[in-house]
N, C-alpha and C positions, 0 to 999 in steps of 0.2 A: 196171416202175416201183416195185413193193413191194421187187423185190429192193435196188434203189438205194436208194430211202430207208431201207429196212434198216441197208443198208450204211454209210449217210452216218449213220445215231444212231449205229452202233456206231463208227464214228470219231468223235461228237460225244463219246463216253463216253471214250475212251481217248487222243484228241489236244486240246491244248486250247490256246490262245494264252490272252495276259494277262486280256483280258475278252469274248472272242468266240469262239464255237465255228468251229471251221475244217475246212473238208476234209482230207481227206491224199491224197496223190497219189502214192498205194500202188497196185499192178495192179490191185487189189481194184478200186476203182474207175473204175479206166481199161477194166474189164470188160465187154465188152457184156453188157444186164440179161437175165433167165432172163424164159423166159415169165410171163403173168401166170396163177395157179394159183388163189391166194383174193385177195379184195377189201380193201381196208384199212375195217375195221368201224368204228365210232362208236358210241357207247352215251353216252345222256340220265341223266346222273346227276340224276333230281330226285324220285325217288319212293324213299318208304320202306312196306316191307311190300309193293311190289307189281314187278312184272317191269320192267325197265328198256325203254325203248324201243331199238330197236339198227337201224343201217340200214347199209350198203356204200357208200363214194364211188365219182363215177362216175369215171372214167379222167381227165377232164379235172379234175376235182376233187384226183384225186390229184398232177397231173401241177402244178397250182397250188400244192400242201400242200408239195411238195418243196425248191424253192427259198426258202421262207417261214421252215420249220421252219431249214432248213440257214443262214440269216442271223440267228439270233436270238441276241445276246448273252448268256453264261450269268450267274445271279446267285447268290446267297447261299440255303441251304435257307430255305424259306416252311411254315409251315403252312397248310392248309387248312384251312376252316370246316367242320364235319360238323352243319350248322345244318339242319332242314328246309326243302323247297322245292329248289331251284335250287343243284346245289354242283356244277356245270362240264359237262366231257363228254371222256368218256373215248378213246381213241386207239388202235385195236391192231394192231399192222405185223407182219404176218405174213412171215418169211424162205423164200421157197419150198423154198431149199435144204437147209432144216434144219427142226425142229420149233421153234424161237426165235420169241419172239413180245417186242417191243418195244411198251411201253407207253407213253404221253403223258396224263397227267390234267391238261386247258387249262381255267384260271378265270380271269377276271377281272386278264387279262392277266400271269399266270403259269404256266409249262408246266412241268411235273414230269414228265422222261424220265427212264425205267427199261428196261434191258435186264441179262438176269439178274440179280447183286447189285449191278450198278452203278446210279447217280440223279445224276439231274444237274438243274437247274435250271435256265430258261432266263425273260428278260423278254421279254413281246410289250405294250410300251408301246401300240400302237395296237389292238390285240386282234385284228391282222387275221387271224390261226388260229383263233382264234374264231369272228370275223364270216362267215369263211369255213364253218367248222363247223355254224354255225346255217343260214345259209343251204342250204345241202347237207340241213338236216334239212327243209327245208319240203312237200318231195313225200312226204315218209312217214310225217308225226304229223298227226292229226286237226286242222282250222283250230285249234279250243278249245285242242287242246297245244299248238300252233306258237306262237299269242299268249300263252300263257304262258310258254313258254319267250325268247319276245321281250323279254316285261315285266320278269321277274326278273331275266333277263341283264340288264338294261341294255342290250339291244343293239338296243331299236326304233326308233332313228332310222337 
């Protein structure tokens, strides 16, 4: 699964239609995927001065993350807030095949993919990479985190 969605940002970075990122229907893809070797991580961007929380999604988590990320229309570079508290949650897709590591920083319904010098930017209007994000963090931040990180996301209903 990490190798495909590897695959699929590293097409999202280099193939692009007008306003929606697109697969390409290069062999690469048409590839059956490499076993699974490391987890795709997630890391709680909301503490300064202290270790960040970090957790692995589970299989079916990622298997969810895939199709989400690969429909997200791309948009215009955004800045991020470097505010204290709550500033998103970080994404790292490990390519078994290689030592490459693709990043995704999701906030507040904006996703900033990175895979080497390439960035891309993508809208998740309903913040469902998110909601999906948080969720996945509930079995492994202390209750106290979890509601916090509920609150400030905006994402407790």
């Amino acid at each position: 699964m990490q190798f495909l969605l590897f695959i699929l940002l590293g097409t999202l970075f280099f193939f692009e239609a007008d306003s929606h990122a697109v697969a390409c229907d290069s062999p690469a893809m048409k590839a059956a995927p490499l076993p699974l070797t490391t987890s795709i991580k997630v890391e709680l961007d909301i503490f300064s001065g202290r270790e960040a929380p970090t957790w692995s999604l589970s299989e079916k988590e990622e298997k969810m993350l895939l199709p989400m990320v690969g429909s997200l229309p791309i948009t215009k570079p955004v800045e991020f807030k470097e505010n204290l508290g709550y500033r998103g949650l970080i994404v790292k897709l490990p390519d078994p095949a290689s030592s490459a590591i693709a990043t995704l920083k999701v906030y507040n319904g904006i996703i900033r993919g990175e895979t080497g010098n390439q960035i891309k930017f993508f809208t998740d209007t309903d913040r469902s990479v998110e909601r999906l994000l948080v969720i996945s963090a509930k079995p492994h931040l202390s209750l106290d985190l979890y509601n916090l990180l509920l609150n400030e996301s905006g994402l407790s209903n």
